[in-house]
RODO-2510 file (C-alpha; in nm, 4 decimals, decimal comma):
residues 270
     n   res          X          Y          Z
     1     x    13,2053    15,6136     6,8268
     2     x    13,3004    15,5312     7,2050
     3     x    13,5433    15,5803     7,4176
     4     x    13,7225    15,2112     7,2987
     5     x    13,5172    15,1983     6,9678
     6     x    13,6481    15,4334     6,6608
     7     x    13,4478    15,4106     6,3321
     8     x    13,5156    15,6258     6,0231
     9     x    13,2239    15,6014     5,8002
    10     x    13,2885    15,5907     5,4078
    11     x    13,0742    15,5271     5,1216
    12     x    13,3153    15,2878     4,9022
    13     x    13,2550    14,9757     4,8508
    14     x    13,5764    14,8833     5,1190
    15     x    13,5672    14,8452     5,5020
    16     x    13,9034    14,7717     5,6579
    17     x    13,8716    14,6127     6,0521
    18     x    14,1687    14,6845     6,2659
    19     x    14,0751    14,4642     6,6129
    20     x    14,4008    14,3905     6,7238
    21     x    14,6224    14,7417     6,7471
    22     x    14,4145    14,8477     7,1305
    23     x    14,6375    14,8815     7,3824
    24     x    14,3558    14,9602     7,6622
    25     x    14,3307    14,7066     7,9114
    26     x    14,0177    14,8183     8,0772
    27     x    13,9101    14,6994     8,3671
    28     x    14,0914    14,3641     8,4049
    29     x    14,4064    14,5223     8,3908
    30     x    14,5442    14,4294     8,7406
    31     x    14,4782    14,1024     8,7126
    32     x    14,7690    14,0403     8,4239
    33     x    15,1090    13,9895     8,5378
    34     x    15,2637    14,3037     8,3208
    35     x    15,1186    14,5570     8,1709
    36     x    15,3606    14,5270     7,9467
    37     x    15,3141    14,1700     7,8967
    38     x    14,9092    14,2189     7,7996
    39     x    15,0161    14,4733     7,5613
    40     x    15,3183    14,2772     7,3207
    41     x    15,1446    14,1123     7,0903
    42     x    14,9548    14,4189     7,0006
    43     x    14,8894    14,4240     6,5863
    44     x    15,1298    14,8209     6,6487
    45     x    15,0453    15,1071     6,4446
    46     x    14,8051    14,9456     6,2223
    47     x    14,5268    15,2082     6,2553
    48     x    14,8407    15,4343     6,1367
    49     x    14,9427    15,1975     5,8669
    50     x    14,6456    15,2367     5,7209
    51     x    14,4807    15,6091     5,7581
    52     x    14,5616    15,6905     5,3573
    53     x    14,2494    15,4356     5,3021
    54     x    13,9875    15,7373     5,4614
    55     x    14,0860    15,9291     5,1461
    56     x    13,9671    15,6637     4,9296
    57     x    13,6419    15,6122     5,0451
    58     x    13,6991    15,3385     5,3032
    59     x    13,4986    15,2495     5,6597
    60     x    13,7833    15,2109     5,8916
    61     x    13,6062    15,0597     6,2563
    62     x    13,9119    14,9697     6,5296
    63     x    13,8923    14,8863     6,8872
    64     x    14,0831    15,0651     7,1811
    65     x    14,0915    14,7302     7,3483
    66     x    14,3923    14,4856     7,3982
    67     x    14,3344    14,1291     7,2474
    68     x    14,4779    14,0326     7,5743
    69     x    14,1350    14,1620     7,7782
    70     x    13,9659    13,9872     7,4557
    71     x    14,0436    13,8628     7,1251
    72     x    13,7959    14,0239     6,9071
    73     x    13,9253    13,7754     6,5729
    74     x    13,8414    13,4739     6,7749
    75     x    13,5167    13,2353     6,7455
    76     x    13,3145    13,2868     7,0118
    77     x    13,2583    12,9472     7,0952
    78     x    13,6404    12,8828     7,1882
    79     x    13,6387    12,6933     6,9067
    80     x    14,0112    12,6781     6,7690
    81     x    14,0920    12,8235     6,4417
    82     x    14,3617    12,6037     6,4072
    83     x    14,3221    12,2697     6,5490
    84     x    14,6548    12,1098     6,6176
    85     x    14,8267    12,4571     6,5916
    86     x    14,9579    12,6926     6,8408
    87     x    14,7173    12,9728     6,9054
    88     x    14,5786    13,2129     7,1399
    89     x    14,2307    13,1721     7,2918
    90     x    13,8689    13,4130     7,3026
    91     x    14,0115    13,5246     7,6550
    92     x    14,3948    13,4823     7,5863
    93     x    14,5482    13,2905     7,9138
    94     x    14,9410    13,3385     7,7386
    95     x    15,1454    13,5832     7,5042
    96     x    15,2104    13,4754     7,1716
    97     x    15,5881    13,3167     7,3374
    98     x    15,3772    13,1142     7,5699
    99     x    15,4526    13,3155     7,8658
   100     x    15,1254    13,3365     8,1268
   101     x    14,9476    13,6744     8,1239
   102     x    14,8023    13,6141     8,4691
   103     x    14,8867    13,5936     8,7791
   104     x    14,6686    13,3533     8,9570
   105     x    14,2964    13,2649     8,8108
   106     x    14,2079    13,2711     8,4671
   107     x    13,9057    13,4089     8,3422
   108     x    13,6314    13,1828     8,4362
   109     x    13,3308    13,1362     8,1867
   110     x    13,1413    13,4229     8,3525
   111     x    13,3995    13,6882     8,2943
   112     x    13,4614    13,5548     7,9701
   113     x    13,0905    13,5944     7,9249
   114     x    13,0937    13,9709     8,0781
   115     x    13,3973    14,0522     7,8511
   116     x    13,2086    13,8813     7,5172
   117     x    12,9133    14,1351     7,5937
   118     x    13,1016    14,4152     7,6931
   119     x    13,2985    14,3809     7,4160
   120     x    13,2775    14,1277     7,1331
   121     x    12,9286    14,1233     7,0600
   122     x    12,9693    14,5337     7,0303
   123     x    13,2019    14,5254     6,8064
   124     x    13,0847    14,2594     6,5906
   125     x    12,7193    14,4651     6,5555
   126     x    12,8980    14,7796     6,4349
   127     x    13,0907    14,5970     6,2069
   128     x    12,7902    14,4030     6,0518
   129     x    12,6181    14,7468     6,0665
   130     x    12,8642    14,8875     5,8383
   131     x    12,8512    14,6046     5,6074
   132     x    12,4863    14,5896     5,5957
   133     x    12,4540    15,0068     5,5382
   134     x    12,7408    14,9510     5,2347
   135     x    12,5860    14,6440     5,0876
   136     x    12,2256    14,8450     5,0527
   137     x    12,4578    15,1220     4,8591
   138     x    12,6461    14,8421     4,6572
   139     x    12,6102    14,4982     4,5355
   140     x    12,9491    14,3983     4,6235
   141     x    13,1688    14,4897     4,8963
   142     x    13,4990    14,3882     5,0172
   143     x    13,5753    14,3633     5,4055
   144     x    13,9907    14,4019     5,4272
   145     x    14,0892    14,2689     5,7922
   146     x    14,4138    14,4261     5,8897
   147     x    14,6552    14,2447     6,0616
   148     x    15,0739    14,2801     6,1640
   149     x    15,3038    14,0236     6,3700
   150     x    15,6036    13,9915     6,4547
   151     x    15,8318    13,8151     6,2027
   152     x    15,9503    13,5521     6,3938
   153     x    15,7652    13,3775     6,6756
   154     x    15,9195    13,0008     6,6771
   155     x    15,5874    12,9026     6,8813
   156     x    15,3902    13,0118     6,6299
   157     x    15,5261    12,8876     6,3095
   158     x    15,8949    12,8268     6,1683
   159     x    16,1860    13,0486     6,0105
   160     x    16,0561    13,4139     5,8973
   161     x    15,6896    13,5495     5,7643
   162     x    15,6697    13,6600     5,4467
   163     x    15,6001    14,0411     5,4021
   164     x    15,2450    14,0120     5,3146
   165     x    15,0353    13,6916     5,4494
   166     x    14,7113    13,6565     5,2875
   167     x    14,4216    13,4702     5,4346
   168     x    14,0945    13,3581     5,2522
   169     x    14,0457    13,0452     5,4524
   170     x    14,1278    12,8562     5,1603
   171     x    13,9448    13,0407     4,8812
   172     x    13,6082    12,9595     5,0846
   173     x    13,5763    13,3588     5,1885
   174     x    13,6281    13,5526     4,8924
   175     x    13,5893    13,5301     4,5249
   176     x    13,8969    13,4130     4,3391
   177     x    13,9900    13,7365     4,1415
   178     x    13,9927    13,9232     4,4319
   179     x    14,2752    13,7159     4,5496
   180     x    14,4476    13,6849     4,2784
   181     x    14,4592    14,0433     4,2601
   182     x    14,6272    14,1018     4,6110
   183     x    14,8263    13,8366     4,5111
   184     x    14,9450    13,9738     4,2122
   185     x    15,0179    14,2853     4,4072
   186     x    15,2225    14,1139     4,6643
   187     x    15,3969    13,9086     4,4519
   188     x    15,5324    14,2079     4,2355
   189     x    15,6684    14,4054     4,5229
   190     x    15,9219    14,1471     4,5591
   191     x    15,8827    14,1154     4,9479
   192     x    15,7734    13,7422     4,9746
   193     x    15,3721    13,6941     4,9914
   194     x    15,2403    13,3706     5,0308
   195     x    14,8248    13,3114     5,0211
   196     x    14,6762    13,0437     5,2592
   197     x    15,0224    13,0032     5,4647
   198     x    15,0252    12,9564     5,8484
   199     x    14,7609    13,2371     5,8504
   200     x    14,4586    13,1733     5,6682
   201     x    14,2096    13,4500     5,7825
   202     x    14,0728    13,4360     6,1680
   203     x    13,7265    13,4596     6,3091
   204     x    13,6302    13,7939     6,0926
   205     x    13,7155    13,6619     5,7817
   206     x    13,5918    13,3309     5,8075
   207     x    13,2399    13,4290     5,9398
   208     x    13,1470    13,7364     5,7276
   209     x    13,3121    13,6585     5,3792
   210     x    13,0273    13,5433     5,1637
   211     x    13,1156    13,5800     4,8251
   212     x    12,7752    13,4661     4,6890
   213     x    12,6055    13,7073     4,8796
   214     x    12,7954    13,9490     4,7673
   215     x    13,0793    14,0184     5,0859
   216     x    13,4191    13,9366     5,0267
   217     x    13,6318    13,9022     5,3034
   218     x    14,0433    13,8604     5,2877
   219     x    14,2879    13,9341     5,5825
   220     x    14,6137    14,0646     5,5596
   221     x    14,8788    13,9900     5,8221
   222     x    15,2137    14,2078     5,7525
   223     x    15,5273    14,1245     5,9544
   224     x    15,6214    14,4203     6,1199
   225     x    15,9404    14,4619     5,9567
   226     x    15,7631    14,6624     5,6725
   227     x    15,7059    14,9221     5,8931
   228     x    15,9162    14,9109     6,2002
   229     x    16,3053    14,8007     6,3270
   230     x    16,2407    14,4929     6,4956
   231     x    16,4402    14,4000     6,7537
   232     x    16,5960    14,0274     6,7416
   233     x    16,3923    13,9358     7,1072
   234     x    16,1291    14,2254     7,2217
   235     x    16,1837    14,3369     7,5935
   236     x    16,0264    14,6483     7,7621
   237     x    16,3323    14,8056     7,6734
   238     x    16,3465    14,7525     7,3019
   239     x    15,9122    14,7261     7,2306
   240     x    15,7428    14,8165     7,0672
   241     x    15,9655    14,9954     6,8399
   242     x    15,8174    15,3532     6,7515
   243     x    15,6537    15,3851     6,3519
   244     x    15,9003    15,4192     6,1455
   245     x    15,7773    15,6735     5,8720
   246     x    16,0899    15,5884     5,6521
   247     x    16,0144    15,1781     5,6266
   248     x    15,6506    15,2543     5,5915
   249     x    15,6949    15,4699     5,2832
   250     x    15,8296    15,1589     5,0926
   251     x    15,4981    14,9877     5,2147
   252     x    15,2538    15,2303     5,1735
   253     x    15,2223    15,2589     4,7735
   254     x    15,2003    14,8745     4,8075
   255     x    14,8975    14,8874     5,0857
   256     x    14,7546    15,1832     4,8603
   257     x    14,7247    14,9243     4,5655
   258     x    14,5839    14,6732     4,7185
   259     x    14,2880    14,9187     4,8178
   260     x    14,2758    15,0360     4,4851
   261     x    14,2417    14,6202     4,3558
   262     x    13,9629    14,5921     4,6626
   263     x    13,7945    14,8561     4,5290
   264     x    13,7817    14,7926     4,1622
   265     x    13,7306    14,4528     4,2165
   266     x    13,3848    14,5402     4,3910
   267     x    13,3178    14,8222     4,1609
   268     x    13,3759    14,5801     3,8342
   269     x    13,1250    14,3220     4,0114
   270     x    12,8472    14,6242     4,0379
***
């Protein structure tokens, strides 16, 4: 553990990556234009969501750093995930509305380069650390990257997210029962779930899910309503809306089964 870095070390089969729910902007924080701004699109109170899963077993690893400083789900390169689509960049220059984060200069490549190393490349070593200690233990293991977004975000896609948004890039990152099982899971809860949709896993997913090898990786992105009143346009008035224990019971046995179908999944491959 440091002071931005929080890892809970378990010996299932299960690792769940939260790198989106830090609201620390470091030491680049005077350059944004808000505070406030650099903090909105924050994944909010997913590290909360999803504490049950230390009582299973699970590695839990999160970051105290704001996507805005850097985007820790992004490829490295600057490489878009979704060529031809809206996004938000390894250094993100706007919010997820489009609105500029900074004031004057962007991050050059130098900064971008201090803030990969500070960073990215950290975070990415303790997570492949933890999948490399639970793969010597087991023969198959399931890496669970946890996601929430707004519901509606016309820049980003159309109409209203589904409750549950699962992302396998396609069926390349994971094997297909796995899927089908979170699927299944979704689909039965009644909330809307669609698999492959306008979010089909980022960076994490795509670069450590290697089913053959024995690493399964599938991301989850929630919309917020599950767990929180969302307001119809966020201002620093209204967001973020505080965790709202009520909404989140509905979710939680939900969330709790589709640990339980990660973990049997790579149990039943053993």
């Amino acid at each position: 553990m440091t002071d931005w870095l929080a890892i809970h070390r378990g010996d299932a089969p299960l690792v769940i990556a939260v790198p989106h729910a830090g609201t620390d902007l470091a030491d680049v924080g005077e350059g944004f234009r808000s505070p406030w701004l650099a903090r909105r699109d924050v994944d909010w109170w997913v590290d909360r969501l999803y504490g049950f899963a230390r009582d299973m077993g699970a590695t839990l690893i999160q970051t105290r750093i704001s996507r805005s400083v850097i985007d820790l789900n992004r490829d490295p390169s600057g490489a878009s995930l979704y060529p031809g689509q809206a996004t938000t960049e390894l250094c993100p220059s706007m919010t997820f509305d489009g609105e500029p984060l900074y004031t004057d200069a962007l991050p050059d490549e130098a900064e971008i380069a201090r803030r990969r190393s500070r960073w990215f490349d950290p975070y990415h070593a303790a997570l492949t650390e933890e999948m490399e200690r639970l793969r010597a233990r087991h023969p198959h293991v399931v890496l669970y990257d946890a996601h929430s977004i707004r519901s509606r975000i016309p820049r980003l896609f159309e109409g209203v997210l589904p409750q549950f948004n699962i992302g396998t890039n396609d069926g390349a990152t994971c094997a297909p029962a796995l899927s089908a099982a979170v699927e299944h899971i979704c689909a039965a809860s009644g909330r809307g779930h669609v698999l492959n949709g306008r979010f089909k896993g980022g960076w994490t997913t795509r670069h450590y899910g290697r089913p053959e090898q024995g690493v399964h990786a599938i991301q989850m992105e929630l919309a917020m309503r599950g767990y929180l009143d969302e307001p119809d346009a966020p201002t620093e008035a209204n967001w973020p809306p505080a965790f709202d224990p009520a909404r989140a019971a509905g979710l939680h046995p939900i969330l709790a089964d589709i640990m339980k179908a990660c973990l049997a999944f790579a149990l039943q491959k053993a």
